[in-house]
Backbone bond lengths (Angstrom), bond angles and torsions (degrees), N, CA, C in turn:
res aa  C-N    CA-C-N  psi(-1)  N-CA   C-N-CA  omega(-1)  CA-C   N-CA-C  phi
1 X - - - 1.455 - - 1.526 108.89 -
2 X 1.635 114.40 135.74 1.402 109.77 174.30 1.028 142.18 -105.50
3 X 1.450 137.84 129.37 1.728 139.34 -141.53 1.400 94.20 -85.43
4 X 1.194 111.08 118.70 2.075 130.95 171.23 1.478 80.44 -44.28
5 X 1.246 107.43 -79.64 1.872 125.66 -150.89 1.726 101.58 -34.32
6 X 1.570 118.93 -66.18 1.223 112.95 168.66 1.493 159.44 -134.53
7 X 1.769 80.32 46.63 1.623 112.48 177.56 1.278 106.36 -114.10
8 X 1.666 118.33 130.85 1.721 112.90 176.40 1.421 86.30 -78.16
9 X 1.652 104.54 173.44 1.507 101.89 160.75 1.066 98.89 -109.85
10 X 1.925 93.07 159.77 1.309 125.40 -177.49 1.400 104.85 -62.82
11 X 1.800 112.16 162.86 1.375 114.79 -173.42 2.058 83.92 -86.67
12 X 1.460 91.97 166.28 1.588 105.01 -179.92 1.533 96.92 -65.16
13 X 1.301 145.76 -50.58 1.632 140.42 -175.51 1.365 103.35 -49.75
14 X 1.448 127.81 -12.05 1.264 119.26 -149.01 1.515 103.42 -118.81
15 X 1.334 118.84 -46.88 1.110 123.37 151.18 1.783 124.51 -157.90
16 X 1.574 114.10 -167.99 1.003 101.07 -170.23 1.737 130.51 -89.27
17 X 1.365 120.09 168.39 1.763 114.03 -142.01 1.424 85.93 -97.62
18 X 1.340 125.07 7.63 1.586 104.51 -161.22 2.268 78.91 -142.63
19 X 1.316 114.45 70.85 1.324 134.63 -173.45 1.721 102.13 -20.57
20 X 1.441 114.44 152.45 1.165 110.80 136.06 1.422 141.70 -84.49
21 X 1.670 123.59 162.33 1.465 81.30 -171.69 1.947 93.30 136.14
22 X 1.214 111.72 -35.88 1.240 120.09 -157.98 1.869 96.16 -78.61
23 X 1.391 97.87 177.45 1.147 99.91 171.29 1.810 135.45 -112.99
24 X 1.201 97.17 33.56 1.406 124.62 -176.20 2.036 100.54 -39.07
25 X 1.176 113.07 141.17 1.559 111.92 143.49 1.626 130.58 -24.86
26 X 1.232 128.14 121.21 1.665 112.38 147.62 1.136 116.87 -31.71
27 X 2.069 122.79 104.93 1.758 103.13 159.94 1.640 92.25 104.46
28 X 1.173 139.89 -10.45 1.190 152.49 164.32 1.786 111.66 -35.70
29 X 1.271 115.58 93.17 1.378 135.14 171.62 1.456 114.61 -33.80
30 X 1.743 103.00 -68.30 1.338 118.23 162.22 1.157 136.63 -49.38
31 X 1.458 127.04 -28.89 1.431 125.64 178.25 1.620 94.04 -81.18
32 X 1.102 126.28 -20.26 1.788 108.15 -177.72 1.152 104.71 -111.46
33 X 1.691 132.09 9.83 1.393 113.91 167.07 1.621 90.40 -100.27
34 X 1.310 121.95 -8.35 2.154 105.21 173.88 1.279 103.55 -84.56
35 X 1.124 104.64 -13.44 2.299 98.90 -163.98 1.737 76.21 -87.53
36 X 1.290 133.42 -66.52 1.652 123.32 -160.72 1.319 112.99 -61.11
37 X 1.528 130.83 -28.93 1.369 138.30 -177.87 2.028 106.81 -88.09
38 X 1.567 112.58 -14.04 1.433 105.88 156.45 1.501 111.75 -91.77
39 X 1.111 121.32 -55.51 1.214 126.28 168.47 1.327 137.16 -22.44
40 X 1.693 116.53 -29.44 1.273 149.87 -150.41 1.737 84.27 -122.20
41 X 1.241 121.44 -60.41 1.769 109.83 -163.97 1.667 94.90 -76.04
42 X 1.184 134.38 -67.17 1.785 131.48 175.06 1.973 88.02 148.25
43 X 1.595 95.45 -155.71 1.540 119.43 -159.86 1.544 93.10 -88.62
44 X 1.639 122.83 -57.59 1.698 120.63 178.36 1.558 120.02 -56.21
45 X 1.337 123.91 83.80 1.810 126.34 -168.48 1.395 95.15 -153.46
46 X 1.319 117.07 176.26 1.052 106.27 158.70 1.800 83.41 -172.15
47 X 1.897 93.68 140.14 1.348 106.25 -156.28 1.647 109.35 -131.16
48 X 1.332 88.33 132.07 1.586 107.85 178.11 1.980 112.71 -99.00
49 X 1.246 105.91 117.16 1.694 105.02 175.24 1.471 113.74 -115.41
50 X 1.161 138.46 130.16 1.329 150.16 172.77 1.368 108.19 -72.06
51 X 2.039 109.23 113.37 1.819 101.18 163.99 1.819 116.32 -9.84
52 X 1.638 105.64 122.02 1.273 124.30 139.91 1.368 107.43 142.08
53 X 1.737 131.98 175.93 0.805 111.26 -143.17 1.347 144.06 -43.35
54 X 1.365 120.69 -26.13 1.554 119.88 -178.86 1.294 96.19 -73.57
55 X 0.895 153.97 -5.70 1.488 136.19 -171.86 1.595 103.37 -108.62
56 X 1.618 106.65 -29.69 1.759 103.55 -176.15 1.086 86.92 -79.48
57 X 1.602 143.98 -63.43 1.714 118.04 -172.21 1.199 142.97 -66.13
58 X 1.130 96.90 18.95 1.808 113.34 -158.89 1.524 123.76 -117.48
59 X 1.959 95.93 -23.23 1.604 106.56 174.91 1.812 96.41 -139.71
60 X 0.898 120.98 73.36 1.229 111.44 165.91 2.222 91.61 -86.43
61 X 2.084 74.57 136.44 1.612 87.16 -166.85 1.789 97.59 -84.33
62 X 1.155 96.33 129.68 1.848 154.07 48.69 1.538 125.30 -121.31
63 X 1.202 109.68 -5.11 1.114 132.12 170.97 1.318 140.71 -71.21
64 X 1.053 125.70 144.13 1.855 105.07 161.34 1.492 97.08 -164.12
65 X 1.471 119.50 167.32 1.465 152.32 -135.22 1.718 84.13 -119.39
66 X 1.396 125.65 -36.64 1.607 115.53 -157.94 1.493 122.56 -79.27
67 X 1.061 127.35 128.30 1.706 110.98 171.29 1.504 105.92 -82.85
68 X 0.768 126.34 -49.41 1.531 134.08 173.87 1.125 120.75 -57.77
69 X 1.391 121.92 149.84 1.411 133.11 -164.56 2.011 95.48 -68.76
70 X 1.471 122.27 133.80 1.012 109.46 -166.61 1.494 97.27 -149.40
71 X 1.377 132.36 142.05 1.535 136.07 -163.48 1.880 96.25 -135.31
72 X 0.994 108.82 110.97 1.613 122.41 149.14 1.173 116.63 -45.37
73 X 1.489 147.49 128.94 1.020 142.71 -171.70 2.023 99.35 -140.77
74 X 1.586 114.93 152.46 1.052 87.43 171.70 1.667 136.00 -77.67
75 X 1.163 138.29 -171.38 1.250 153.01 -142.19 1.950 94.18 -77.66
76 X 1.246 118.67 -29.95 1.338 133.85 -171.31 1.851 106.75 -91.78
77 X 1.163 112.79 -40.29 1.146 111.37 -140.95 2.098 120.70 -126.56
78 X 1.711 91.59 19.35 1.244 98.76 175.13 1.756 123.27 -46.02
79 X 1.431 101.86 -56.76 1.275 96.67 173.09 1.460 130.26 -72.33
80 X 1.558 126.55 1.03 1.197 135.36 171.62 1.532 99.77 -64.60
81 X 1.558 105.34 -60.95 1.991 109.69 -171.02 1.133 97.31 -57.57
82 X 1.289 138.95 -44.51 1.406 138.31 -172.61 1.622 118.96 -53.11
83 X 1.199 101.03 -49.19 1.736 105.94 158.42 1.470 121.34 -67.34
84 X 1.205 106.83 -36.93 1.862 88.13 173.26 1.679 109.70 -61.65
85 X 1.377 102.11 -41.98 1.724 103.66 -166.37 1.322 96.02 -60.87
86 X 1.362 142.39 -56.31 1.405 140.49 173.13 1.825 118.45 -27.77
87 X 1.384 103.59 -51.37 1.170 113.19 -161.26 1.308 96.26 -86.55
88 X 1.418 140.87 -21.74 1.099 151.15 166.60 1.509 124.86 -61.90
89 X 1.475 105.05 -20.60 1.401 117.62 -179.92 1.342 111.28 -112.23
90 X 1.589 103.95 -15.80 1.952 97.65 164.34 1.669 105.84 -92.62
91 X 1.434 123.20 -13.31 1.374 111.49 -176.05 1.709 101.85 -75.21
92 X 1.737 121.49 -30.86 1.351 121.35 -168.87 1.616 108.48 -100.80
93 X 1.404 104.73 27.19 1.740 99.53 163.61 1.672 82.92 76.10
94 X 1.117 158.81 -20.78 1.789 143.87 -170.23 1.362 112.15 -66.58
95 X 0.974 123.01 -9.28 1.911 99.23 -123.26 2.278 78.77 -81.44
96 X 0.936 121.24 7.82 1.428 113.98 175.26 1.422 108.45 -93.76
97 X 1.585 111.50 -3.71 1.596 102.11 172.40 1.233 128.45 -90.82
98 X 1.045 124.03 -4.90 1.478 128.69 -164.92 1.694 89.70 -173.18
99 X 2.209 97.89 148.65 1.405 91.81 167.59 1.312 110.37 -115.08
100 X 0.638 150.94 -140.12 1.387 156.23 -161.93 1.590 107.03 -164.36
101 X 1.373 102.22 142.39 1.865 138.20 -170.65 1.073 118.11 -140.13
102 X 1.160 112.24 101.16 1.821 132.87 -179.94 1.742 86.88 -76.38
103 X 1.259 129.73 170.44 1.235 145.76 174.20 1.692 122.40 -177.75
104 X 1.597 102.95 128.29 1.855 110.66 -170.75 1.217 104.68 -171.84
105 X 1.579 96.53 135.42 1.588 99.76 172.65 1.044 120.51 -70.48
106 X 1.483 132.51 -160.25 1.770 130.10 -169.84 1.731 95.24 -75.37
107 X 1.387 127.65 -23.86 1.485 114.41 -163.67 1.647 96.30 -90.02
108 X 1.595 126.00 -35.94 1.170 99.43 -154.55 2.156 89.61 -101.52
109 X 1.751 105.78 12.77 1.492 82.14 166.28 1.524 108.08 -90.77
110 X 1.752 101.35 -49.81 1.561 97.49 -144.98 1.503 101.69 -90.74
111 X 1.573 117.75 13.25 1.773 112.85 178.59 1.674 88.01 -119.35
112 X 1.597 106.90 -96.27 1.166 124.30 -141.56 1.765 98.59 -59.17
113 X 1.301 129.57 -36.47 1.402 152.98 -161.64 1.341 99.74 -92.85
114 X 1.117 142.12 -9.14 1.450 135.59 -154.98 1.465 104.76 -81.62
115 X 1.144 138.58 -46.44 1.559 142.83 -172.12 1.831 90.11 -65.78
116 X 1.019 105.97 -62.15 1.659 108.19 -166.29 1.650 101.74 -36.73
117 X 1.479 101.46 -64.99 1.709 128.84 -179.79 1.927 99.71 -40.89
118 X 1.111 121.16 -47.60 1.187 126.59 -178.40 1.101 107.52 -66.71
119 X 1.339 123.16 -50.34 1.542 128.91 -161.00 1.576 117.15 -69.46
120 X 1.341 104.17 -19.87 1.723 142.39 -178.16 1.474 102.88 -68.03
121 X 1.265 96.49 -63.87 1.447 124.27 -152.61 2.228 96.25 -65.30
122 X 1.201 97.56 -49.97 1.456 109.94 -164.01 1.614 101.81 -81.85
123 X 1.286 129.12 -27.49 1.440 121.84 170.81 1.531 118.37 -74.44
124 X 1.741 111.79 -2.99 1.365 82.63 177.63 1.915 112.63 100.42
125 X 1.833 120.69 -17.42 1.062 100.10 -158.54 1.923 109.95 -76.92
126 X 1.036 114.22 158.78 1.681 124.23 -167.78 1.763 81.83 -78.47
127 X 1.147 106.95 80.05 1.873 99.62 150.45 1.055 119.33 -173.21
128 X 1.390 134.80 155.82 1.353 157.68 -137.63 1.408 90.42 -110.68
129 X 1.470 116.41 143.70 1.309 117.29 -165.04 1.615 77.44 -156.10
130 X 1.607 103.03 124.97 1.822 122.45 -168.04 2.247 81.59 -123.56
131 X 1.299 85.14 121.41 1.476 97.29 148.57 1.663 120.62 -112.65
132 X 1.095 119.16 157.06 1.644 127.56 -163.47 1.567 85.27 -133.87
133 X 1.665 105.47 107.76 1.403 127.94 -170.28 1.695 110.82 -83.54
134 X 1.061 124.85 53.62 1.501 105.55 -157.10 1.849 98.77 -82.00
135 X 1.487 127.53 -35.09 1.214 113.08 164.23 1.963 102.21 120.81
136 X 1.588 85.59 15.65 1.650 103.10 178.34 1.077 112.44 -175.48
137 X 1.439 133.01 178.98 1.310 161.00 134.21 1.791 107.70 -45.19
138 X 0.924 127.58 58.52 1.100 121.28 -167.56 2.016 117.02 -71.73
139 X 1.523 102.16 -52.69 1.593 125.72 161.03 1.574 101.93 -25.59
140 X 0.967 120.70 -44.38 1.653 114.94 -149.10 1.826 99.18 -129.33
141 X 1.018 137.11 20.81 1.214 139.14 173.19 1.567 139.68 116.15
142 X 1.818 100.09 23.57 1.170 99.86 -165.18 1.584 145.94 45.30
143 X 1.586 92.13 50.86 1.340 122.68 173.15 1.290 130.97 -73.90
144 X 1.497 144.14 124.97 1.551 123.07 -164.83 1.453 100.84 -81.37
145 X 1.180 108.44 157.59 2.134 126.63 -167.31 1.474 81.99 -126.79
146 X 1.633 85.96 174.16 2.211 101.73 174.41 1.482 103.17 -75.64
147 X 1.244 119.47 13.41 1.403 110.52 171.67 1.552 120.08 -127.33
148 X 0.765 133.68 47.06 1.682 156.18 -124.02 1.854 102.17 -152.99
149 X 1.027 95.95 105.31 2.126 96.14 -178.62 1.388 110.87 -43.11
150 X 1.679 106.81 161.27 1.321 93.80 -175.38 1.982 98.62 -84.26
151 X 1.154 109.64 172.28 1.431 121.80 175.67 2.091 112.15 63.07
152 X 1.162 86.26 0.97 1.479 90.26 177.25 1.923 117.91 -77.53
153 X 1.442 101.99 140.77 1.325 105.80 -156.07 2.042 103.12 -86.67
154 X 0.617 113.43 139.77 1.918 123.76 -167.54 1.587 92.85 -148.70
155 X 1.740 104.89 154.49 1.204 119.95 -175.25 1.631 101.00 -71.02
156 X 1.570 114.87 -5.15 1.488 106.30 -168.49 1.258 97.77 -128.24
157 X 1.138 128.49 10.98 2.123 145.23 160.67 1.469 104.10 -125.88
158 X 1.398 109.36 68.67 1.554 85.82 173.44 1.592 111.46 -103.11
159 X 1.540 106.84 160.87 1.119 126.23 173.45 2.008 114.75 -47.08
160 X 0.990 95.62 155.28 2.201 100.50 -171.50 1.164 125.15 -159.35
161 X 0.714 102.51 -164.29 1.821 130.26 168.38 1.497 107.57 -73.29
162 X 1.927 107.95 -48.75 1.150 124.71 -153.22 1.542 110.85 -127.79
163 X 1.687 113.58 11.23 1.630 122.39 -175.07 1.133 120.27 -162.22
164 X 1.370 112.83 115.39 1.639 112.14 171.60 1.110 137.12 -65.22
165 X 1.785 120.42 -1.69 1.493 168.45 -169.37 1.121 121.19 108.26
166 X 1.201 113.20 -112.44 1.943 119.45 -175.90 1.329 100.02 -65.01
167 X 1.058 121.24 145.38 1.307 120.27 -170.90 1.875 96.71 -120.30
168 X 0.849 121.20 10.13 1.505 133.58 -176.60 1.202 127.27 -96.02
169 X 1.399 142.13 164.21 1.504 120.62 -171.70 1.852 94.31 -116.57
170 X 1.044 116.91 152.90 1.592 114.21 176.35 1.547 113.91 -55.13
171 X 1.414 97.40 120.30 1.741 97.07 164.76 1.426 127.57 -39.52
172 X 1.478 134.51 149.67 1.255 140.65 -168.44 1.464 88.87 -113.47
173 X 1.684 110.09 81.79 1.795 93.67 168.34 1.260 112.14 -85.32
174 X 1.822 117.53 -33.25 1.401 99.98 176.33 1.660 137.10 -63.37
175 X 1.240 114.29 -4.40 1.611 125.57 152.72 1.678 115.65 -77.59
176 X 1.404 112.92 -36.66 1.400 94.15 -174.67 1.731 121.27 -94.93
177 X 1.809 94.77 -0.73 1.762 85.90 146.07 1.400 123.50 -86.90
178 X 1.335 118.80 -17.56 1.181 144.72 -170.33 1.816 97.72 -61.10
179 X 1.291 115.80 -51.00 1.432 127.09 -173.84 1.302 104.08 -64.93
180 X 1.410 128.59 -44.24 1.188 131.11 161.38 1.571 136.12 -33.28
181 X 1.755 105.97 -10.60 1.409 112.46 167.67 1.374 99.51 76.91
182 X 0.767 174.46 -11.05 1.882 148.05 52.75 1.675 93.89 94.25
183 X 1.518 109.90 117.13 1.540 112.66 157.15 1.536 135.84 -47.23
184 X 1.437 95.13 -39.34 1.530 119.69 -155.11 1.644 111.80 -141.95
185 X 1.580 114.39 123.26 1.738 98.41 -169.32 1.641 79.32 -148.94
186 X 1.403 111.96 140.69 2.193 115.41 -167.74 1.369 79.52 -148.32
187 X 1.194 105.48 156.97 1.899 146.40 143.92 1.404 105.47 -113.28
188 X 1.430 112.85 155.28 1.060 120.51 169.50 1.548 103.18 -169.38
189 X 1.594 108.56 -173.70 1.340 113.50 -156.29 1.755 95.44 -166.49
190 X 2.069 91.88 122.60 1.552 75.78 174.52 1.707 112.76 -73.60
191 X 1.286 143.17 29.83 1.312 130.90 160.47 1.404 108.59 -55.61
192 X 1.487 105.24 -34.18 1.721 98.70 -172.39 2.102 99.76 -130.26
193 X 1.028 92.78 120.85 1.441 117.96 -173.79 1.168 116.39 -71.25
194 X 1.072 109.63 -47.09 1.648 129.41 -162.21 1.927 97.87 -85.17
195 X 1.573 118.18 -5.47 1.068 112.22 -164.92 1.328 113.51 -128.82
196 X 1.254 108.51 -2.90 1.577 135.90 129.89 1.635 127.05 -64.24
197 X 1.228 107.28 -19.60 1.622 97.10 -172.71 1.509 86.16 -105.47
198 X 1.265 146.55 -39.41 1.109 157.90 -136.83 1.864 94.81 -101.68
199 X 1.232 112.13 -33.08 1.462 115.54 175.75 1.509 105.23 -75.30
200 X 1.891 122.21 -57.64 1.404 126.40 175.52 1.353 106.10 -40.20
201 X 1.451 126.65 -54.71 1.216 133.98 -157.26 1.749 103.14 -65.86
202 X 1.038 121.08 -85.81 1.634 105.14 140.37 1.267 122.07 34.56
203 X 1.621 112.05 -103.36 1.375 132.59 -169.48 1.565 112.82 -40.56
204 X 1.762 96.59 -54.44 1.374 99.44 -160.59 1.622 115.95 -78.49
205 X 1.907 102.91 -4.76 1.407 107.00 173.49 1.830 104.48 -75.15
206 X 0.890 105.78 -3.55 1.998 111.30 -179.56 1.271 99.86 -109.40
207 X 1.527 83.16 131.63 1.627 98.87 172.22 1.702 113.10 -84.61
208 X 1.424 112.68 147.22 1.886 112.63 -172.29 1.050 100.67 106.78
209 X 1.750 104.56 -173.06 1.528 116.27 -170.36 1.551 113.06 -84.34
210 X 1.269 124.67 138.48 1.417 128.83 -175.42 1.480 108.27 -117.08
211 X 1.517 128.84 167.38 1.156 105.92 -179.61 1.741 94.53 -171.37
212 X 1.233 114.94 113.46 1.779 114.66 -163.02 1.901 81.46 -139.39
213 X 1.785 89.91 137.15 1.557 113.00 171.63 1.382 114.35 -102.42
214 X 1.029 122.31 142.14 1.144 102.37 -177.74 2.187 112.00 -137.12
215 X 1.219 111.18 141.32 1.544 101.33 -145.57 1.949 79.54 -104.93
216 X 1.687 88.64 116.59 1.509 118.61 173.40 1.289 135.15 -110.78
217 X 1.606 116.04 73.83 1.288 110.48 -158.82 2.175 109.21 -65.77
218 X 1.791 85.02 156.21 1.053 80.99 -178.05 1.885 109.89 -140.02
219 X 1.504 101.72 102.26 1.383 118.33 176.13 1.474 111.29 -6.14
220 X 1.672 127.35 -74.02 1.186 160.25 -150.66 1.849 83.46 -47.65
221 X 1.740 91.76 -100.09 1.275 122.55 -177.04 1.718 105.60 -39.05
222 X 1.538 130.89 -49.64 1.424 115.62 -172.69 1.954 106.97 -81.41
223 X 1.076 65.46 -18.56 2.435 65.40 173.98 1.674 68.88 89.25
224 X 1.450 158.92 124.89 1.144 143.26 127.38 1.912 94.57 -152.02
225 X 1.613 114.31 166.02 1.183 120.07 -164.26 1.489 91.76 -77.10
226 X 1.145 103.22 149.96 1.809 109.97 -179.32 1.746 105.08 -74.78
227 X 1.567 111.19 -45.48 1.074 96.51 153.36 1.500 160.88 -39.76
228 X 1.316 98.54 -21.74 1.610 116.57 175.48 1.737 90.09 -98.59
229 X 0.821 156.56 -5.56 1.368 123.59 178.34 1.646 136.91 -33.60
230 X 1.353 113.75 -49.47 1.447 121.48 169.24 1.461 110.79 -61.92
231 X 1.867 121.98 -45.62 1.288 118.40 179.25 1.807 101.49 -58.11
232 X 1.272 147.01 -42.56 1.715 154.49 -159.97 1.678 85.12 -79.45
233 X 1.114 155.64 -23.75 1.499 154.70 -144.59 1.553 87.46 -124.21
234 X 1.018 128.86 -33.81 1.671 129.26 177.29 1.260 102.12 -74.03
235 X 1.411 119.52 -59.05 1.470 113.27 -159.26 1.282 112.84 -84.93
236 X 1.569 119.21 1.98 1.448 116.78 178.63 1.500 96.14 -77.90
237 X 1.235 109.37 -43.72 1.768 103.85 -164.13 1.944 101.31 -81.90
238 X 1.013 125.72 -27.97 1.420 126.72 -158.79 1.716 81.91 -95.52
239 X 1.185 162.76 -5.79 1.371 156.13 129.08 1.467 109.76 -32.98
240 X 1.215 91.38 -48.44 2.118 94.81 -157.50 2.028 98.36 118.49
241 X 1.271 104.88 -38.72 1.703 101.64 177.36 1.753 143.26 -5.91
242 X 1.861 83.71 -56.04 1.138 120.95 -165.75 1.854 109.52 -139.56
243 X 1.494 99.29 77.55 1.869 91.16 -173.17 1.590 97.64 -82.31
244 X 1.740 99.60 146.86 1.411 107.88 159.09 1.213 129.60 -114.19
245 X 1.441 119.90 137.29 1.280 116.33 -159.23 1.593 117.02 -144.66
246 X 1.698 136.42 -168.18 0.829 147.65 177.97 1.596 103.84 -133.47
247 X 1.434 106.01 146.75 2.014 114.03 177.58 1.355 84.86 -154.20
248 X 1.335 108.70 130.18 1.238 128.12 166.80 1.838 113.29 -140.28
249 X 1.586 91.94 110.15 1.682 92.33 -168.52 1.284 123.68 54.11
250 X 1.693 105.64 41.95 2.040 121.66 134.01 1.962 71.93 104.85
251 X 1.538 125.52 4.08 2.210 98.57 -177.72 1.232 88.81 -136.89
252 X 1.148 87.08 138.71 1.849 98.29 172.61 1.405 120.65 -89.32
253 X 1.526 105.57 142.07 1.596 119.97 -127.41 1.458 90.97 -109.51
254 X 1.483 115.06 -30.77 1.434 114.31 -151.06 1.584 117.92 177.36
255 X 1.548 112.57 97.05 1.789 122.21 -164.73 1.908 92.76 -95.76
256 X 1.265 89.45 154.54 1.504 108.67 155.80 1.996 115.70 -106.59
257 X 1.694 83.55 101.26 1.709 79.77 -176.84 1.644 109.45 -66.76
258 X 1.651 81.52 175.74 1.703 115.95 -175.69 1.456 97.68 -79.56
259 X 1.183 108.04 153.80 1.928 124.25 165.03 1.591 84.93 -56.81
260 X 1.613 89.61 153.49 1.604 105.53 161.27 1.851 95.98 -142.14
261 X 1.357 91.75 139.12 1.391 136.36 -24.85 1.844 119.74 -50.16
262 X 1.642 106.33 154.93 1.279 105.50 -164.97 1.616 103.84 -86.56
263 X 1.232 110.14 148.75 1.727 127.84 -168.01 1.643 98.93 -66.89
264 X 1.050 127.72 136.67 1.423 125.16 172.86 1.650 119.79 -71.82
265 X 1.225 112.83 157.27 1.772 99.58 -178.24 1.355 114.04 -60.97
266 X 0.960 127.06 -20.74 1.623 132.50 -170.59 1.324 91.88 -55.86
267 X 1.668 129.65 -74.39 0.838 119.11 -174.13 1.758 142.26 -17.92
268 X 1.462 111.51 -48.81 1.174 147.26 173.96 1.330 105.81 -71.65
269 X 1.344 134.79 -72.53 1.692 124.32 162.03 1.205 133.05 -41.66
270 X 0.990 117.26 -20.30 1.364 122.12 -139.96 1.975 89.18 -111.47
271 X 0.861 121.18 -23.86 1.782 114.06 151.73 1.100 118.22 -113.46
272 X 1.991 121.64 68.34 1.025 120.81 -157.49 1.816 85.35 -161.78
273 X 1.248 111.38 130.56 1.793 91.01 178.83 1.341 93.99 -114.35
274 X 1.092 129.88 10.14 1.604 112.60 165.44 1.560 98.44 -94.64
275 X 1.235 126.52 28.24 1.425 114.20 154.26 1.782 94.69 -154.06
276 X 1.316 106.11 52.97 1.397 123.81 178.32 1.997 103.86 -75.49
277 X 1.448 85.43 -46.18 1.706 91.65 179.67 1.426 142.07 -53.58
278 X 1.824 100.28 -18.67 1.167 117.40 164.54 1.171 111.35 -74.79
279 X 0.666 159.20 41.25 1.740 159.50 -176.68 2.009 113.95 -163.68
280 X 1.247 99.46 29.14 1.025 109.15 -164.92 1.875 102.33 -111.52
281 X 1.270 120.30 -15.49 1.592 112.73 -140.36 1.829 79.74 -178.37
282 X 1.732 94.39 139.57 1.539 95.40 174.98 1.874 120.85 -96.99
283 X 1.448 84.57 13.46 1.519 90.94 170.20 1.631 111.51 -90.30
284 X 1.836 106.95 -15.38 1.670 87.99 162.17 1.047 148.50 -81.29
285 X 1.638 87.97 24.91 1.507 95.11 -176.12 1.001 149.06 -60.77
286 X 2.041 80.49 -34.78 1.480 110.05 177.01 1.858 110.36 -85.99
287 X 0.766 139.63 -7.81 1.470 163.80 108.01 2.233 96.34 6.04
288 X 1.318 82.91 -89.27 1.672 105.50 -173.09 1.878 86.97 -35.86
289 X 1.459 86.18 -86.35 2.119 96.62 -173.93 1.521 106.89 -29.18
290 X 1.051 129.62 -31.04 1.376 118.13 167.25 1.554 129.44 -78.05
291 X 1.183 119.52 -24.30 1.390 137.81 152.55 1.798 106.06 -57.65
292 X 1.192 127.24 -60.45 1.266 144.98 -171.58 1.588 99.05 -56.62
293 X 1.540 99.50 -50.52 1.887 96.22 176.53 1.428 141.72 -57.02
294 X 2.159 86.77 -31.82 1.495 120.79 170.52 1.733 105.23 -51.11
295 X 1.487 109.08 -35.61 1.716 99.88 -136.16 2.061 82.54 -105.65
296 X 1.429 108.04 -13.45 1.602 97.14 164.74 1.216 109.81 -111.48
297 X 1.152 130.25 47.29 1.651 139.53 121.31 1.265 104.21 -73.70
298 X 1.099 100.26 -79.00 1.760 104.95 -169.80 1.565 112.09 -25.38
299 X 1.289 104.47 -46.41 1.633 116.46 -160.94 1.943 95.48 -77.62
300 X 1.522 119.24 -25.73 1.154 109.97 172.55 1.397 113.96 -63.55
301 X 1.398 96.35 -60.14 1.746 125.29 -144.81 1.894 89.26 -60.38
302 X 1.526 114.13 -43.13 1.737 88.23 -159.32 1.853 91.17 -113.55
303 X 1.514 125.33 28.92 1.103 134.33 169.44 1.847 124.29 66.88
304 X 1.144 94.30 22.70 1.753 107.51 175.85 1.278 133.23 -25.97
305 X 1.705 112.51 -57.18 0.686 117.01 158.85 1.470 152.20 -58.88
């Protein structure tokens, strides 16, 4: 990790803007969807992250992981600071020097962050707003968020007598920035790298609010081998689980299909121990088939297949 106080930073050719060094997890989703999503925008940005994990492994004080000018914001309100700094750089003649990067995982976009994210979204401000999809509260105890699978087991959905876990279906944030009349609306997945940098790169060529998810598995929180991370990021999207896509002005422009034939959900749970419980009892079967039903919508609704 590299000391602000008495390390210059490296130029971007030289190395990378989002340091090594940090204290991320083994297998950590998030530490390689911020290094590809800085990597992808360059050195002129300037980035706002909302309390939780990327921000606790990333600056332990005196230290920090960032080359770029970078502001902590609280857990609610990333994209609020993000709009002042915006508006701050069109009131002083800047706003062509640097762009601006809102940043939040699934809890502090699509729950705790959501009004801010809205409030962003509907004024119009010129910035790219990166969520880090991990599918919980992970920072604070592996808690389920509105973006959390359905039947998936969390210290606050747990499995019972009386629960198969979350009993909820995953929030649709990329439609409800999408509703927002929004230029630009992405998913992505660090399985594919190049389609993350190629999506950032994108955004920040559009002027307005942008807004790309990106699906970050995370060892810790899913109980899964750190080693498999990229294989769990494959099979979410090659299920139907997790579609990735492009929306440009409220229609989607451009999916990454499923294998054909498409992989069944089992596959995808089934090296996953927060959905260890389904495989426990042959009544989860019907459990599974409902997951399975989830993931051929998806594959209808944005044409995957």
């Amino acid at each position: 990790m590299t000391t602000t106080t008495l390390t210059a930073p490296t130029e971007h050719a030289c190395g990378p803007l989002l340091a090594a060094g940090h204290t991320a997890c083994t297998g950590c989703g998030e530490a390689l969807a911020a290094k590809l999503v800085l990597g992808a925008a360059g050195r002129d940005i300037i980035v706002t992250d909302a309390t939780g994990c990327l921000e606790v492994f990333t600056t332990r004080f005196p230290q920090s992981s960032w080359e770029v000018p970078f502001i902590h914001s609280l857990f609610e309100n990333s994209a609020a600071v993000a709009s002042g700094i915006e508006a701050a750089l069109r009131a002083l003649g800047r706003q062509n020097e640097a762009k601006v990067i809102a940043q939040g995982g699934d809890g502090g976009t699509a729950d705790i962050g959501l009004q801010a994210l809205s409030g962003m979204l509907e004024r119009g401000h010129d910035i790219l707003y990166v969520c880090y999809d991990n599918e919980a509260y992970m920072n604070t105890g592996v808690q389920r968020s509105g973006l959390t699978p359905f039947d998936c087991m969390t210290t606050t959905s747990p499995y019972g007598e009386y629960s198969w876990g979350n009993k909820h279906n995953k929030k649709d944030m990329p439609s409800i920035a999408a509703a927002h009349g929004i230029p630009y609306v992405a998913t992505a997945s660090v399985a594919f790298p190049k389609d993350i940098e190629n999506k950032v790169k994108k955004a920040l060529s559009i002027t307005g609010p942008k807004y790309i998810q990106i699906h970050s598995p995370c060892p810790l929180g899913w109980r899964s081998n750190p080693q498999l991370t990229i294989k769990v990021a494959k099979l979410a999207i090659d299920t139907g689980l997790y579609p990735v896509f492009e929306m440009e002005n409220g229609k989607i422009t451009k999916v990454r299909k499923v294998k054909n034939p498409k992989v069944p959900v089992e596959e995808y749970l089934k090296i996953q121990g927060r959905f260890a419980h389904l495989f426990k009892s042959a009544k989860a079967k019907e459990e599974i088939q409902k997951i399975q039903e989830i993931a051929d919508r998806n594959i209808e609704k944005y044409g995957l297949a």
